[in-house]
C-alpha positions in Angstrom: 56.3 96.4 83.7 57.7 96.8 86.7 60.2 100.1 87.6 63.2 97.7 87.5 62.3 96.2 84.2 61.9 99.7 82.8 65.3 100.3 83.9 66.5 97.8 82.9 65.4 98.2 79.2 66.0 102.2 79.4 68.0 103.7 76.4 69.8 106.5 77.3 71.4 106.7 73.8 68.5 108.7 72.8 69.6 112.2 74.8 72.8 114.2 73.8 74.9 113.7 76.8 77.0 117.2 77.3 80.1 116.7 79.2 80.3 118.4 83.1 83.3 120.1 84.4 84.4 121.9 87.8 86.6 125.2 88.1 88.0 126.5 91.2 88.5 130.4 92.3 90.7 130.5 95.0 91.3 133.4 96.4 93.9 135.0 99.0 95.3 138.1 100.5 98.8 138.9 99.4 100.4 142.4 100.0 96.9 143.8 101.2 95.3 142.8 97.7 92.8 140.4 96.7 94.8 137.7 94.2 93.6 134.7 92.7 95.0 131.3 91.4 95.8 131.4 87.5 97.3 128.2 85.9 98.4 128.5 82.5 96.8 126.1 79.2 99.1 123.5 78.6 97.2 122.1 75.3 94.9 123.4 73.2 92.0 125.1 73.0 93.9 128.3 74.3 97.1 126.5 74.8 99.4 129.1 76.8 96.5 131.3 77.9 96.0 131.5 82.0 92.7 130.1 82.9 91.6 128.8 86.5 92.1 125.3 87.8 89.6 122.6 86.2 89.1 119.0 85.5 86.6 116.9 83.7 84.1 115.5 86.1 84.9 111.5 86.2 81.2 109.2 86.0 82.0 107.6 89.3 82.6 111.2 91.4 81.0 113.6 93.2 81.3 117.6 92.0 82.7 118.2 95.7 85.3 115.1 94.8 86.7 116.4 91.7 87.2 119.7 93.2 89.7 118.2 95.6 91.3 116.8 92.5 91.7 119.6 90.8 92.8 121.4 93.6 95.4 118.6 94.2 96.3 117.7 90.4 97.1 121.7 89.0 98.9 123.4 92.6 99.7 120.4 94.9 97.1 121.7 97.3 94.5 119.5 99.3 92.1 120.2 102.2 90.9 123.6 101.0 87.2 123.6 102.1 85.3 124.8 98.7 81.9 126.0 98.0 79.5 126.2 94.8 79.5 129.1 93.2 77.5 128.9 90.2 76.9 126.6 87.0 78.0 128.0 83.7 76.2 126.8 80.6 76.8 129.0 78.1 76.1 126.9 74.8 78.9 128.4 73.2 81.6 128.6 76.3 84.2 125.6 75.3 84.9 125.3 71.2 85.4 121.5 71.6 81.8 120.8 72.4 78.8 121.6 74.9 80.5 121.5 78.3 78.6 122.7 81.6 81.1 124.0 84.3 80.2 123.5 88.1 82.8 126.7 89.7 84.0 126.8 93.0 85.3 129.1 95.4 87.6 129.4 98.4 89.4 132.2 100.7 92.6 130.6 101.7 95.3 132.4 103.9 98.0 133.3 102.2 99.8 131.5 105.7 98.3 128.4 104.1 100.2 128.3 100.7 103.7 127.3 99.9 105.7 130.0 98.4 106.0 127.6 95.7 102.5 128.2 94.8 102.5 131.7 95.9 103.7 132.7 92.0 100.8 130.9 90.4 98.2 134.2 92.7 97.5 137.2 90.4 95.8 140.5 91.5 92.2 140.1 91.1 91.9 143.6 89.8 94.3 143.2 87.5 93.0 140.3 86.3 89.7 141.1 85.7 91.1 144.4 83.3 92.7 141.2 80.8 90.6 139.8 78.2 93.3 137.3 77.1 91.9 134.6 79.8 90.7 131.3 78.5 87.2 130.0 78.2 84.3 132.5 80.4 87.2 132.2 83.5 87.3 136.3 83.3 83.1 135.9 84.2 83.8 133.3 86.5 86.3 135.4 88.8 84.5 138.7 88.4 81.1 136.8 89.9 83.1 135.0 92.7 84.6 138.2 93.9 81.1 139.8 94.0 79.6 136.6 96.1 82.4 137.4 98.5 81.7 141.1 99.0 77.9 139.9 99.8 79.0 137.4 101.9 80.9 139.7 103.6 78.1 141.4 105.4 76.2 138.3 106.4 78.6 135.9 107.4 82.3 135.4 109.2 83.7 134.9 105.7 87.1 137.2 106.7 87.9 135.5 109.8 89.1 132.9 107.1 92.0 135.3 106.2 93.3 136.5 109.3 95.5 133.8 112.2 93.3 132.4 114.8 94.6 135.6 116.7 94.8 139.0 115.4 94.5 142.6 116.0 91.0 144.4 115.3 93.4 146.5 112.3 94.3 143.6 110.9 90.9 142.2 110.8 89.0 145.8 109.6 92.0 145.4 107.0 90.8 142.3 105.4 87.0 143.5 105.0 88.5 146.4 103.4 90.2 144.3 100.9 87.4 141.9 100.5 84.4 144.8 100.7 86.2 146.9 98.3 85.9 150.1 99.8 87.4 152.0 103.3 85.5 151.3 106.6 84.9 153.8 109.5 86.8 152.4 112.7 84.6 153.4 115.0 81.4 151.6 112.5 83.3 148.9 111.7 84.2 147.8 115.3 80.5 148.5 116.4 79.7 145.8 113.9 82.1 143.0 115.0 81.8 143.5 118.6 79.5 140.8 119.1 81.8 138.1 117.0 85.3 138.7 118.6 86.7 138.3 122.4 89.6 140.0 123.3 92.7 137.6 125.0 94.9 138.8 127.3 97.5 139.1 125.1 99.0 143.1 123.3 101.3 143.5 120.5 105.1 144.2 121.3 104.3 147.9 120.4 108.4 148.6 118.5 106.6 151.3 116.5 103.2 152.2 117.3 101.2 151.9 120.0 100.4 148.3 121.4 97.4 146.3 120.4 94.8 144.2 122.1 95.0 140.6 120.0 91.2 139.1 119.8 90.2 136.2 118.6 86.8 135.3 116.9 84.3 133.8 119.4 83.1 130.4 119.1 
């Protein structure tokens, strides 16, 4: 039999077949806080309950392409880049039946949304101190803020918050946010120095003292 032929004649009736979904964790910055997007259940299970953005994965797309979609089909948003987070598997995670949920997650500036989306960002902290969230969503934020705080101190991940020119407080601001926890100027600057260039530019200075405006080298 040839590799074709045993395709060809392959029964794939004999394996349960559980069904795949994505959720997205998008966070932003809004009033110096960490929020994230909340949509509310529409239909059962936990109609009315706020859970995060998902749709069932379709048999002719990609993870990455039904990430777009829900992004797209529950806010109106498109071209947020995402990445994977983690796979949930939980046997016992969805009443209807054995679902395994690809998450996602994105920083997006809060520049970036539409006000008319602005309403649908909660405060992560608050958030994560509810246990009336549908599904294992609670888990799902609480592990995505935690890959960001690591990600933090190994990669540009904040520059994704701030304009394409800012001021070094606005940027120490943002890691503060993200991180957690209050940064020493003077340690913190030593640290960026070597991925930021300064333009020629200052702030108008009407209450403080003007600053220099960087922007993040390429």
């Amino acid at each position: 039999m040839t590799e074709q032929e045993y395709l060809n004649s392959y029964d794939s009736s004999g394996f349960q077949k559980p069904s795949v979904t994505v959720d997205l964790v998008l966070f932003t910055v809004i009033k110096d806080e960490l929020h994230v997007l909340l949509t509310e259940r529409t239909q059962y299970p936990y109609i009315g309950r706020p859970a995060l953005p998902g749709v069932f994965v379709r048999i002719d797309e990609t993870l990455d392409e039904a990430a777009q979609r829900a992004l797209y089909q529950k806010t109106g948003l498109h071209d947020i880049y995402f990445e994977q987070l983690y796979t949930w598997g939980g046997i016992d995670r969805d009443p209807r039946m054995r679902i395994i949920s690809v998450s996602y997650y994105a920083l997006v500036p809060e520049a970036q949304i539409p006000e008319s989306e602005q309403k649908k960002f909660f405060p992560a902290e608050e958030i994560l101190n509810r246990n009336d969230l549908a599904f294992d969503h609670r888990e799902i934020i609480s592990y995505g803020r935690e890959r960001i705080r690591n990600k933090v101190n190994y990669t540009d991940i904040a520059f994704s918050l701030v304009p394409e020119e800012f001021t070094l407080p606005q940027l120490q601001k943002i890691y503060e946010i993200l991180l957690g926890q209050k940064l020493y100027k003077a340690n913190f600057r030593k640290k960026i120095a070597d991925k930021i260039q300064p333009t020629e530019k200052l702030t108008s200075g009407n209450k403080h003292r003007p600053s220099r405006i960087y922007r993040k080298k390429v």
